[in-house]
GUDO-465018 format. One record per atom (N, C-alpha, C): residue number from 1; residue in three letters; atom name; x, y, z. Coordinates in Angstrom, 3 decimals. Each point is the difference from the previous one (the first is absolute). Layout:
<atom kolkol="NUM" marnu="ala" kese="CA" u="X" v="Y" w="Z"/>
...
END
This chain:
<atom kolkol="1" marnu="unk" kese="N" u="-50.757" v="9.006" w="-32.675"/>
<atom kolkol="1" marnu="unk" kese="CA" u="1.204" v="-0.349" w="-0.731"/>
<atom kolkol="1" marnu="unk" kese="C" u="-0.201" v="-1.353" w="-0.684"/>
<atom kolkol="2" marnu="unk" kese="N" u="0.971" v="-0.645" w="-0.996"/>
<atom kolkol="2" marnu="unk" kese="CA" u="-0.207" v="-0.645" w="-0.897"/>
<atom kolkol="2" marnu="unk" kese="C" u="0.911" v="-0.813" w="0.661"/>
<atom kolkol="3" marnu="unk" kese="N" u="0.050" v="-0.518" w="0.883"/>
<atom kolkol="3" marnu="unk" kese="CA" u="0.623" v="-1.203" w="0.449"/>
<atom kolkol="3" marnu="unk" kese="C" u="0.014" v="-1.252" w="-0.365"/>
<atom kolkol="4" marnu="unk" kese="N" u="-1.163" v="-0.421" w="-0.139"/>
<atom kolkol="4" marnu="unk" kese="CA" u="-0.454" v="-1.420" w="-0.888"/>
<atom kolkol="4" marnu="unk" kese="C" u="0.342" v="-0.279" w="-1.406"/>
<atom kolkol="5" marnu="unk" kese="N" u="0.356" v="0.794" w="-1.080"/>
<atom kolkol="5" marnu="unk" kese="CA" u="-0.357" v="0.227" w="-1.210"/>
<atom kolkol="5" marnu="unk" kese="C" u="1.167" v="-0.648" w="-0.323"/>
<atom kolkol="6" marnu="unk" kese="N" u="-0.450" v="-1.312" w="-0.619"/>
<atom kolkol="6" marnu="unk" kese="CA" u="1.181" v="-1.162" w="-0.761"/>
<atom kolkol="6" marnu="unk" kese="C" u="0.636" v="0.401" w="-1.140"/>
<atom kolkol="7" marnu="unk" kese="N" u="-0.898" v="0.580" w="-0.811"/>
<atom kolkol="7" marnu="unk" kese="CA" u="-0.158" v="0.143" w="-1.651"/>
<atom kolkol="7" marnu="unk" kese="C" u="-0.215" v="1.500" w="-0.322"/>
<atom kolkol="8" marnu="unk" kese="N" u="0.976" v="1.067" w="-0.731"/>
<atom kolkol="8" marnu="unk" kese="CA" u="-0.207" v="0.855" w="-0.570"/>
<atom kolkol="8" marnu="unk" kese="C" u="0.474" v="0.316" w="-1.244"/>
<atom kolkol="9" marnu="unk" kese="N" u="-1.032" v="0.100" w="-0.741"/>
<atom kolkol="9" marnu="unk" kese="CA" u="-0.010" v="0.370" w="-1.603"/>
<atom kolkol="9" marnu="unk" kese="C" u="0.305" v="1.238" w="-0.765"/>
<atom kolkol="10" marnu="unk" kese="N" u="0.722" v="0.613" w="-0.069"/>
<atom kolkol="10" marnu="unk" kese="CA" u="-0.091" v="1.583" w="-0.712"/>
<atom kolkol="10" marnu="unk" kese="C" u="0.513" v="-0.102" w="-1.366"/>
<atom kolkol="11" marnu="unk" kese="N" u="-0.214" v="-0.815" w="-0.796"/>
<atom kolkol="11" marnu="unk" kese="CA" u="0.450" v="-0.013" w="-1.283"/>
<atom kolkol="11" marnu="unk" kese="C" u="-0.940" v="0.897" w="-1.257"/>
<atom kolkol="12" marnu="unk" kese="N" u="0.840" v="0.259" w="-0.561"/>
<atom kolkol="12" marnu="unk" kese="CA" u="-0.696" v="0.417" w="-1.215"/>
<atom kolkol="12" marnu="unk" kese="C" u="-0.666" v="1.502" w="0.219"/>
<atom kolkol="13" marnu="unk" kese="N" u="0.693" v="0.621" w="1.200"/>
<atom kolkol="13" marnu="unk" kese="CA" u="-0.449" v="1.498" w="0.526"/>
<atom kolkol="13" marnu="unk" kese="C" u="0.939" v="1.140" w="-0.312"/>
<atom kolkol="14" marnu="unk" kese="N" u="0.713" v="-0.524" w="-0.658"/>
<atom kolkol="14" marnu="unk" kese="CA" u="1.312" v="1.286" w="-0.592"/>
<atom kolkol="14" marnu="unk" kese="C" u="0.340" v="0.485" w="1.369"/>
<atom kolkol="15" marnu="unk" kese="N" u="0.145" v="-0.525" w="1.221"/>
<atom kolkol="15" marnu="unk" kese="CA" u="0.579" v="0.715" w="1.357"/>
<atom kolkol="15" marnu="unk" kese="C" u="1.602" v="-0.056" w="-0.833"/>
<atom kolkol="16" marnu="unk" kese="N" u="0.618" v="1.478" w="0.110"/>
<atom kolkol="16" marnu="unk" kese="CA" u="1.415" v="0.140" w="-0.050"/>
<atom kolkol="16" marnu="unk" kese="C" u="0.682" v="0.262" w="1.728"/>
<atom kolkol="17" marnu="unk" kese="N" u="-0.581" v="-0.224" w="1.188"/>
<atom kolkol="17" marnu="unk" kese="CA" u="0.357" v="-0.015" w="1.080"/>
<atom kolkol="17" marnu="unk" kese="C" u="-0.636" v="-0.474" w="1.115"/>
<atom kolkol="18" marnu="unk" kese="N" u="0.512" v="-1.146" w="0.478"/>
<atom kolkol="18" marnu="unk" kese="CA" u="-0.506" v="-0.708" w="1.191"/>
<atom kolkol="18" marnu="unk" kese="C" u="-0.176" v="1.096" w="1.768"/>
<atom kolkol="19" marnu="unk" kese="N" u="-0.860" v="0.149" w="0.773"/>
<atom kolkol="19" marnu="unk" kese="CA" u="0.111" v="0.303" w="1.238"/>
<atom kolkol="19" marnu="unk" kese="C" u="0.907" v="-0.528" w="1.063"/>
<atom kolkol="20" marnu="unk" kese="N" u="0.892" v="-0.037" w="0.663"/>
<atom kolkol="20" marnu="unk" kese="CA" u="0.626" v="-0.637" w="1.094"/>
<atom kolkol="20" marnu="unk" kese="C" u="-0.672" v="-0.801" w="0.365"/>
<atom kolkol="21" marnu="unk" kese="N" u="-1.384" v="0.660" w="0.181"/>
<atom kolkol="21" marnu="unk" kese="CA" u="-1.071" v="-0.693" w="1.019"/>
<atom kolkol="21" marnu="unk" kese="C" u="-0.077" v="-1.824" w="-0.254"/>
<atom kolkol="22" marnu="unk" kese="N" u="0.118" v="0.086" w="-1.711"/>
<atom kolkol="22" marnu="unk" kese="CA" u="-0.324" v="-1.263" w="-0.443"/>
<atom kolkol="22" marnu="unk" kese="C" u="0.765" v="-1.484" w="1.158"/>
<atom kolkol="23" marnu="unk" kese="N" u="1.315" v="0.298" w="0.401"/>
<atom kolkol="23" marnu="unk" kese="CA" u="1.131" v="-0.688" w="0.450"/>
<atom kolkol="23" marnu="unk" kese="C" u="-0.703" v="-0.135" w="1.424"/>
<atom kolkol="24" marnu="unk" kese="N" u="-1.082" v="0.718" w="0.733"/>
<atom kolkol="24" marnu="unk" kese="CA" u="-0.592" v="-0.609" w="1.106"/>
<atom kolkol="24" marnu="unk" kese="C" u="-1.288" v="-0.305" w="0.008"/>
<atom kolkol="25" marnu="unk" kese="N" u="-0.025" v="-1.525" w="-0.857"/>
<atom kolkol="25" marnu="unk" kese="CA" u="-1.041" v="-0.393" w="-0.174"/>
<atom kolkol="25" marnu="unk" kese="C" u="0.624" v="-2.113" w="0.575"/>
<atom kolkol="26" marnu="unk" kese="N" u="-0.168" v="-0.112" w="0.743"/>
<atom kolkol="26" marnu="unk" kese="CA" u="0.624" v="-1.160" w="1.017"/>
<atom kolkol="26" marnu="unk" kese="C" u="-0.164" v="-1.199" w="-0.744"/>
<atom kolkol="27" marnu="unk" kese="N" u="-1.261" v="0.179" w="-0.334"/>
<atom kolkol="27" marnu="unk" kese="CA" u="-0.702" v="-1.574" w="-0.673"/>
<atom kolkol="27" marnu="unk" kese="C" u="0.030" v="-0.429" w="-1.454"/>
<atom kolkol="28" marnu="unk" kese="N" u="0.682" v="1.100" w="-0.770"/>
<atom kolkol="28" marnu="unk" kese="CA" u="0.221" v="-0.115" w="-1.306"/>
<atom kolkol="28" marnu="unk" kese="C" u="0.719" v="-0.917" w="-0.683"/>
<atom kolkol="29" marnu="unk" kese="N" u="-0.709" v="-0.840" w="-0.790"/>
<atom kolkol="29" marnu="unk" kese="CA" u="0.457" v="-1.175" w="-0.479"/>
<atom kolkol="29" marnu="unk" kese="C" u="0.483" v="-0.035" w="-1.014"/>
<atom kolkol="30" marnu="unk" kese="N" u="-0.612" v="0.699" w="-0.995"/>
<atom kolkol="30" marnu="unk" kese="CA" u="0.019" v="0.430" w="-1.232"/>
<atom kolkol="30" marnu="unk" kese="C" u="-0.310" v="0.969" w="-0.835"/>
<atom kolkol="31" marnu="unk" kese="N" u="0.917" v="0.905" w="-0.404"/>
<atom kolkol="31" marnu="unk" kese="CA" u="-0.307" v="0.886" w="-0.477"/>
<atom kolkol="31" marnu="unk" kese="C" u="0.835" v="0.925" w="-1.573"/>
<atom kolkol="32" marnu="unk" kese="N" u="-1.626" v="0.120" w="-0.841"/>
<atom kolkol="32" marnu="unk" kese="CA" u="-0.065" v="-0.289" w="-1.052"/>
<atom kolkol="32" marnu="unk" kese="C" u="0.012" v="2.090" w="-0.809"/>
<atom kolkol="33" marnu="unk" kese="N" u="1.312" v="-0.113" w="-0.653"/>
<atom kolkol="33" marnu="unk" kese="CA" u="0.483" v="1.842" w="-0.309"/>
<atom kolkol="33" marnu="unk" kese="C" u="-0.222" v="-0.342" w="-1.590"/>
<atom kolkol="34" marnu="unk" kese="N" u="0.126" v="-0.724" w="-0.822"/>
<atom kolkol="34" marnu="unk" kese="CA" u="0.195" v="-0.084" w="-1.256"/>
<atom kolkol="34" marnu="unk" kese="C" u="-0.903" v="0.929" w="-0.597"/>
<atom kolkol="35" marnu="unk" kese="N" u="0.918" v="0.521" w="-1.091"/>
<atom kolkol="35" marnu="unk" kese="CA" u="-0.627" v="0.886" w="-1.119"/>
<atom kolkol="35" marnu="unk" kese="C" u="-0.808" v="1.130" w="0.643"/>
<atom kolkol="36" marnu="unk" kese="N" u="1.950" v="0.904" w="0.571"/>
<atom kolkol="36" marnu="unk" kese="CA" u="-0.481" v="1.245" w="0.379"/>
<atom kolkol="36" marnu="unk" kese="C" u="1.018" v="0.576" w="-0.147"/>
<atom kolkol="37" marnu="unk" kese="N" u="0.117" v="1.916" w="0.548"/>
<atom kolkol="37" marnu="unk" kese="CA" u="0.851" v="0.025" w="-0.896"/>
<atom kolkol="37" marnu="unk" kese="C" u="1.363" v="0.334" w="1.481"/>
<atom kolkol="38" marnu="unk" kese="N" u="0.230" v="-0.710" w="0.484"/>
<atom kolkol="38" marnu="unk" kese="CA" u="0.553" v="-0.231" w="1.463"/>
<atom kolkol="38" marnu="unk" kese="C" u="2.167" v="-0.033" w="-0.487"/>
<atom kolkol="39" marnu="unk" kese="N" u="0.460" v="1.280" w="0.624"/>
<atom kolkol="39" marnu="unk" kese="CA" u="1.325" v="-0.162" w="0.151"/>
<atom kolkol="39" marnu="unk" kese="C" u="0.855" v="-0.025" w="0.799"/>
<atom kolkol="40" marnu="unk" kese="N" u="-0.226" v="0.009" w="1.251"/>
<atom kolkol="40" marnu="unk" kese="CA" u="0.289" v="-0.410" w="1.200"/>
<atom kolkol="40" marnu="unk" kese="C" u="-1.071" v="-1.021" w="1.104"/>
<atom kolkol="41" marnu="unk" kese="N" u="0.191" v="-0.383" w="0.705"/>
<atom kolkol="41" marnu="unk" kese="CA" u="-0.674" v="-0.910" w="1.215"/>
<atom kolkol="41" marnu="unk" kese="C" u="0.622" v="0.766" w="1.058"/>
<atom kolkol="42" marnu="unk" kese="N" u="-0.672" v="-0.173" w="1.121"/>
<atom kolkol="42" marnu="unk" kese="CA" u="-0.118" v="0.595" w="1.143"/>
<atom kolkol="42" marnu="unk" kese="C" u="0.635" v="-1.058" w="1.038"/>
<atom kolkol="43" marnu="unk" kese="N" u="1.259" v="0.699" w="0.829"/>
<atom kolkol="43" marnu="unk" kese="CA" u="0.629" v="-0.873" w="0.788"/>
<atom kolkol="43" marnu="unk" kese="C" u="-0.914" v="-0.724" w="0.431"/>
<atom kolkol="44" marnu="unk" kese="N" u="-0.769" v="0.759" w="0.736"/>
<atom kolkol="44" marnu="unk" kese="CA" u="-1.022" v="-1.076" w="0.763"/>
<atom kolkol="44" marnu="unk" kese="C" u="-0.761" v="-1.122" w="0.045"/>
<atom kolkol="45" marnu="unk" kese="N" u="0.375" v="-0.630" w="-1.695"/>
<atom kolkol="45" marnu="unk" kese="CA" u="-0.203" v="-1.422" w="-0.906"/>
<atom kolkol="45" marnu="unk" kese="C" u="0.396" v="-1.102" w="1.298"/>
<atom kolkol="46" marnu="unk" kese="N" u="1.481" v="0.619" w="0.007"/>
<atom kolkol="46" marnu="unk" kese="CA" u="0.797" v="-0.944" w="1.086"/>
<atom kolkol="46" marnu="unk" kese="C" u="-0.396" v="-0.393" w="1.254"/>
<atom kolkol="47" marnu="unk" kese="N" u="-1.244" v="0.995" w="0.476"/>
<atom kolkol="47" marnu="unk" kese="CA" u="-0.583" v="-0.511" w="1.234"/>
<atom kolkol="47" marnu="unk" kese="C" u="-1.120" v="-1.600" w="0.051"/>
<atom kolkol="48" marnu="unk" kese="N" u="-0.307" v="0.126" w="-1.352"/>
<atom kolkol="48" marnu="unk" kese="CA" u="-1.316" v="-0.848" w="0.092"/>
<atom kolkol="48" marnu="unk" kese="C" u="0.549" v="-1.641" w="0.021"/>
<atom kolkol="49" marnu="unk" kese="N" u="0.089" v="-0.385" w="1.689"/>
<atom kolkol="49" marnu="unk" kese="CA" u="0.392" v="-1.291" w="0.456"/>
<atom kolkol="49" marnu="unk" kese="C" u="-0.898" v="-1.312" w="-1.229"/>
<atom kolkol="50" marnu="unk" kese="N" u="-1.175" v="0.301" w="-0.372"/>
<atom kolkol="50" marnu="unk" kese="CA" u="-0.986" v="-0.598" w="-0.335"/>
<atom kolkol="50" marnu="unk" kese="C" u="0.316" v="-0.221" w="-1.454"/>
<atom kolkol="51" marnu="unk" kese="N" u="0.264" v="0.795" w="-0.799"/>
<atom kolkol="51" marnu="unk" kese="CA" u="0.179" v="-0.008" w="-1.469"/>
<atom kolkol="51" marnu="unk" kese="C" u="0.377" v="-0.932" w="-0.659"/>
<atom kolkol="52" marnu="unk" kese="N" u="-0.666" v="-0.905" w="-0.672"/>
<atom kolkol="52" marnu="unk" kese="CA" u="0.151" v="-1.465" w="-0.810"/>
<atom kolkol="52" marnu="unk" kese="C" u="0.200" v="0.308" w="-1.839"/>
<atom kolkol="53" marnu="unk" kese="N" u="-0.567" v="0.910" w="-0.158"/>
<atom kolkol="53" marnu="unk" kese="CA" u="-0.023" v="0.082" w="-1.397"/>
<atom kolkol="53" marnu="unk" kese="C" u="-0.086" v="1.928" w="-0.161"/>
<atom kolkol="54" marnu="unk" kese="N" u="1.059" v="0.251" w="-0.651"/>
<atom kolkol="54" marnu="unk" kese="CA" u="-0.366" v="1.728" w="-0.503"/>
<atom kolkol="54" marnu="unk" kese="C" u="0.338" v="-0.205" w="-1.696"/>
<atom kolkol="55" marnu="unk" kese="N" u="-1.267" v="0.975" w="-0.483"/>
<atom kolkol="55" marnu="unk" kese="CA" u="0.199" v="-0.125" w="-1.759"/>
<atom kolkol="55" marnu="unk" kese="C" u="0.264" v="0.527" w="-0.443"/>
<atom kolkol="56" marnu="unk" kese="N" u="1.098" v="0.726" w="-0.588"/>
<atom kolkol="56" marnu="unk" kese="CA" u="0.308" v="1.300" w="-0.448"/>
<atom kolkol="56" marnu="unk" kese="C" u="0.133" v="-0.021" w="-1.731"/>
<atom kolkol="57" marnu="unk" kese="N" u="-0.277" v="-0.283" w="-0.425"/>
<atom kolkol="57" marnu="unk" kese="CA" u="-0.109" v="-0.045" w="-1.696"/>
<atom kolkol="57" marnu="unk" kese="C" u="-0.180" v="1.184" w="-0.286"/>
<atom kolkol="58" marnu="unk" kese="N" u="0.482" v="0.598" w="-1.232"/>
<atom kolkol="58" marnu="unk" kese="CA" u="-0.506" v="0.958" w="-1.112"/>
<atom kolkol="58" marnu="unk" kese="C" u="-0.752" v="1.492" w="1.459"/>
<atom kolkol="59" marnu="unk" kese="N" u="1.517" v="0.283" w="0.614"/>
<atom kolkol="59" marnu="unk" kese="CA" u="0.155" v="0.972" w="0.398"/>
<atom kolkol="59" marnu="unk" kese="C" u="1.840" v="0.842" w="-0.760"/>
<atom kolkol="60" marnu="unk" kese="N" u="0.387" v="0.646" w="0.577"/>
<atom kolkol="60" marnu="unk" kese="CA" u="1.321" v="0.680" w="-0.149"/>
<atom kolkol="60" marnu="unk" kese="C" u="1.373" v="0.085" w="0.803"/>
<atom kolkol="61" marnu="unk" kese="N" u="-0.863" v="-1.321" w="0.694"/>
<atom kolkol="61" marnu="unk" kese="CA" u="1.191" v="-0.061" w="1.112"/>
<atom kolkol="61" marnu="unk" kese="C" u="1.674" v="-0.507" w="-0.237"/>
<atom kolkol="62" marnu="unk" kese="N" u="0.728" v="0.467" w="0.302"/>
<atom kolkol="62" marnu="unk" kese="CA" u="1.287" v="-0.125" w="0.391"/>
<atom kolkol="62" marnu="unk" kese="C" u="0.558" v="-0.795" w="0.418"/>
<atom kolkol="63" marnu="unk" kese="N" u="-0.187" v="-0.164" w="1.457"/>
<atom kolkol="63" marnu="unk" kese="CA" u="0.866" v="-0.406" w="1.002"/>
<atom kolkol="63" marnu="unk" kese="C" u="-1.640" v="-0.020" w="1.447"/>
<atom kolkol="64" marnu="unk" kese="N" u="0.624" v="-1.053" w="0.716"/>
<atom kolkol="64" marnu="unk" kese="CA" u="-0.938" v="-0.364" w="1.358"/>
<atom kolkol="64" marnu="unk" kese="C" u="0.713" v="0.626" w="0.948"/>
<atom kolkol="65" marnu="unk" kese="N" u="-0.922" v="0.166" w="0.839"/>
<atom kolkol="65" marnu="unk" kese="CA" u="0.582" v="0.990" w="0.993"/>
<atom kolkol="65" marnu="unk" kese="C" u="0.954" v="-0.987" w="1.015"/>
<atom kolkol="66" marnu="unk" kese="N" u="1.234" v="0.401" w="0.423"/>
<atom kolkol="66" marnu="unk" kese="CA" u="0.791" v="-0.722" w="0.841"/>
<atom kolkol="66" marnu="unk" kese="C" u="-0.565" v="-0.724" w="1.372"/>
<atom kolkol="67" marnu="unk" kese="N" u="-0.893" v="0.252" w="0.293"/>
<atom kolkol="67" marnu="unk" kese="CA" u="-0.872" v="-0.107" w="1.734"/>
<atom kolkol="67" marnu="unk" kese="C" u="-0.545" v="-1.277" w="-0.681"/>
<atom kolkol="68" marnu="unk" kese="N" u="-0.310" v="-0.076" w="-1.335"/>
<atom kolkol="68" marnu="unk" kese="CA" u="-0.699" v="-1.460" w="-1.122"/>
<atom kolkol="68" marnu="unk" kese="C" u="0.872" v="-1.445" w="0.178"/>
<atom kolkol="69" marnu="unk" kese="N" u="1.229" v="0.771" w="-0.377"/>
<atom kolkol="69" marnu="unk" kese="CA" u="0.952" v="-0.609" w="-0.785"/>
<atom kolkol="69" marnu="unk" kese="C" u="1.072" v="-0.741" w="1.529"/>
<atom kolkol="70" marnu="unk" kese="N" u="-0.407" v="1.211" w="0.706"/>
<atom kolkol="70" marnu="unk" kese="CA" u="1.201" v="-1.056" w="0.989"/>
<atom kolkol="70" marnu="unk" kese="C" u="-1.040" v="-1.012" w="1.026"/>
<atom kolkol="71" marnu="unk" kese="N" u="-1.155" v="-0.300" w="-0.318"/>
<atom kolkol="71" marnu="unk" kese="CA" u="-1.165" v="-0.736" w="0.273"/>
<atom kolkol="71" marnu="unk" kese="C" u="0.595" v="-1.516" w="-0.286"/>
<atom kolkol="72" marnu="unk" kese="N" u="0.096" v="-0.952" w="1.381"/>
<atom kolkol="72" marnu="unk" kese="CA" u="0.304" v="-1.131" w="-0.910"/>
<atom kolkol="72" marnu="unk" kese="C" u="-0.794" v="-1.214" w="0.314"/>
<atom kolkol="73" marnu="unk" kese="N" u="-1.242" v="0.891" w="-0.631"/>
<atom kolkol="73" marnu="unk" kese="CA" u="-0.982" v="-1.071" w="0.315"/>
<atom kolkol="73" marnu="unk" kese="C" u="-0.417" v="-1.007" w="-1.457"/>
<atom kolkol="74" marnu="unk" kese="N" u="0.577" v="-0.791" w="-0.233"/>
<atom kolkol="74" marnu="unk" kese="CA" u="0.193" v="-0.487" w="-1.071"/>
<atom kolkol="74" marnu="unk" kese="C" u="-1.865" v="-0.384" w="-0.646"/>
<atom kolkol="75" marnu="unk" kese="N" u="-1.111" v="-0.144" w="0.952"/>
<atom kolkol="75" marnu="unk" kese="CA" u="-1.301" v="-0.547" w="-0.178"/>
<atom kolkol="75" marnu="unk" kese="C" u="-0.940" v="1.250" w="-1.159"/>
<atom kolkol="76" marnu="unk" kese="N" u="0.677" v="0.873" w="-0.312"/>
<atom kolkol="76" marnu="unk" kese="CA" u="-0.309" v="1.501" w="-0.728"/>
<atom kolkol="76" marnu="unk" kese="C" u="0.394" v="-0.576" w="-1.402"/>
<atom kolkol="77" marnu="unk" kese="N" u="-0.826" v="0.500" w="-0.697"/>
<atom kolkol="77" marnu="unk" kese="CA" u="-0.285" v="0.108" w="-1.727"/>
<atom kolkol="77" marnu="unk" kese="C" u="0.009" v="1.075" w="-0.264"/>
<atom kolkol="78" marnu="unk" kese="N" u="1.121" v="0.797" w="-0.942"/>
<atom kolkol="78" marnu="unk" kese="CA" u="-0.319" v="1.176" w="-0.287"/>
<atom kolkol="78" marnu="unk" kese="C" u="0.014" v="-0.223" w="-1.871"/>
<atom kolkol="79" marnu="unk" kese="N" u="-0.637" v="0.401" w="-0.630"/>
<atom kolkol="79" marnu="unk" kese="CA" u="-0.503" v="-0.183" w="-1.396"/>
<atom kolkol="79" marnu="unk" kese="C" u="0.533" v="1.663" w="-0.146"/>
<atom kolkol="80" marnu="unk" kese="N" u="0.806" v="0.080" w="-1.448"/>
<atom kolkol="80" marnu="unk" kese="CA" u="0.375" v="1.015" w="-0.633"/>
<atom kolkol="80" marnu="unk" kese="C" u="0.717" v="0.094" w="-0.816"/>
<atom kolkol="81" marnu="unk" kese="N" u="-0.089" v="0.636" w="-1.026"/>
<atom kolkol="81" marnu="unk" kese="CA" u="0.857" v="-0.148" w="-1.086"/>
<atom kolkol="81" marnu="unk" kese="C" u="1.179" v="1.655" w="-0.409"/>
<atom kolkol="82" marnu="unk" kese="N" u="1.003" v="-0.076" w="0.651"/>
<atom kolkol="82" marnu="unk" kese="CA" u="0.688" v="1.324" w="-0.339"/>
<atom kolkol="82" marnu="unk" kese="C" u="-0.171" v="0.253" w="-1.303"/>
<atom kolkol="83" marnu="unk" kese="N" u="-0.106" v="1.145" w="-0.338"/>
<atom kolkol="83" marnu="unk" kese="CA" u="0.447" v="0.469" w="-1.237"/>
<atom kolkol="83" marnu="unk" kese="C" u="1.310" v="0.153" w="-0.850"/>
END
């Protein structure tokens, strides 16, 4: 398992759907979605205690998933530009 893994990159892969799985990854610091073609996020965003920076640019997204949003960990950067 990917327990250690600070930094994950998936940009620029046209993913239109994230795995759950992504949300149990413990050590995730930062993690980088831009320029894909992504319209939902996966509750399981809300699990990652670790998350310092998520990039979501020049996807199709909407709205963050509520499990995100009622997060009040103020030390989180989320980069995105609604449409």
């Amino acid at each position: 398992m990917l327990t250690s893994l600070a930094e994950l990159r998936l940009a620029y892969n046209e993913l239109a759907v994230l795995p759950d799985a992504i949300g149990y990854l413990p050590a995730i610091k930062q993690l980088f979605l831009e320029h894909n073609r992504l319209v939902e996020l996966p509750a399981t965003l809300g699990n990652l205690g670790s998350l310092e920076l998520l990039v979501l640019t020049d996807n199709s997204l909407i709205d963050l998933p509520n499990e995100m949003v009622r997060k009040t960990r103020p030390y989180y950067t989320i980069l995105y530009v609604f449409p």
